[in-house]
N, C-alpha and C positions, 0 to 999 in steps of 0.2 A: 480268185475264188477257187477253190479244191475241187478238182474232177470227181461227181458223185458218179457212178456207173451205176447199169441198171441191175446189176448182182448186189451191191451195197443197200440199192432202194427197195428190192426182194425182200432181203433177211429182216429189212427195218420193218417190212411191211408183215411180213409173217409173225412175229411178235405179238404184232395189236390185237388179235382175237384172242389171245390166252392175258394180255391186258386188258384187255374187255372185260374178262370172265373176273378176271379179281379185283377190279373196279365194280362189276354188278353184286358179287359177293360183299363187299364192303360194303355198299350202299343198304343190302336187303337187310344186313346186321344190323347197322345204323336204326333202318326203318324200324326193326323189332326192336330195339333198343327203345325207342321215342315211343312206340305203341305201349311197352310196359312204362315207364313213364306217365306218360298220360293216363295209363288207369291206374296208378300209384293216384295222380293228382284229384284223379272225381275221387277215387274212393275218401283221400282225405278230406275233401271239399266236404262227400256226404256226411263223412263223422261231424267237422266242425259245425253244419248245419246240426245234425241230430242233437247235437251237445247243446247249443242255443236252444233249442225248441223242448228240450229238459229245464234249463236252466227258466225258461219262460214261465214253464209248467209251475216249477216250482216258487217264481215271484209268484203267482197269481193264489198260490196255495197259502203260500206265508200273508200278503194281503189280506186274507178271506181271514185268515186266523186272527193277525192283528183286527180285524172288522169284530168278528168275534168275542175277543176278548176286552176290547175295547179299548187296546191301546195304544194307536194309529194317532203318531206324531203330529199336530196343528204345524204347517209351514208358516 
């Protein structure tokens, strides 16, 4: 096994806190990354919701008209 001395395990060590720093940086990107994301995803959720409960509005309208004009298909 290769003699490690304790100057070689210094420099290694000195390194880790500016690796720290751009592993925390990465990570916080990441995070902001996923939080837009995730409000990408309700906001489309709420459309495709609103878009149903139009489209609903609208069965219940065409319904009432076909009741109305009286020409609501016998199954």
């Amino acid at each position: 096994m290769a003699d490690v001395s304790n100057g070689l395990m210094y420099e290694v060590l000195k390194q880790l806190p500016s690796d720290m720093v751009g592993a925390k940086d990465a990570l916080r990107e990441n995070t902001a990354a996923l939080n837009a994301l995730r409000t990408h995803m309700i906001a489309r959720a709420q459309d495709i919701h609103n878009i149903y409960a139009i489209l609903g509005r609208n069965d219940s309208r065409l319904e009432r008209l076909e009741r109305h004009l009286d020409i609501v298909e016998v199954a």
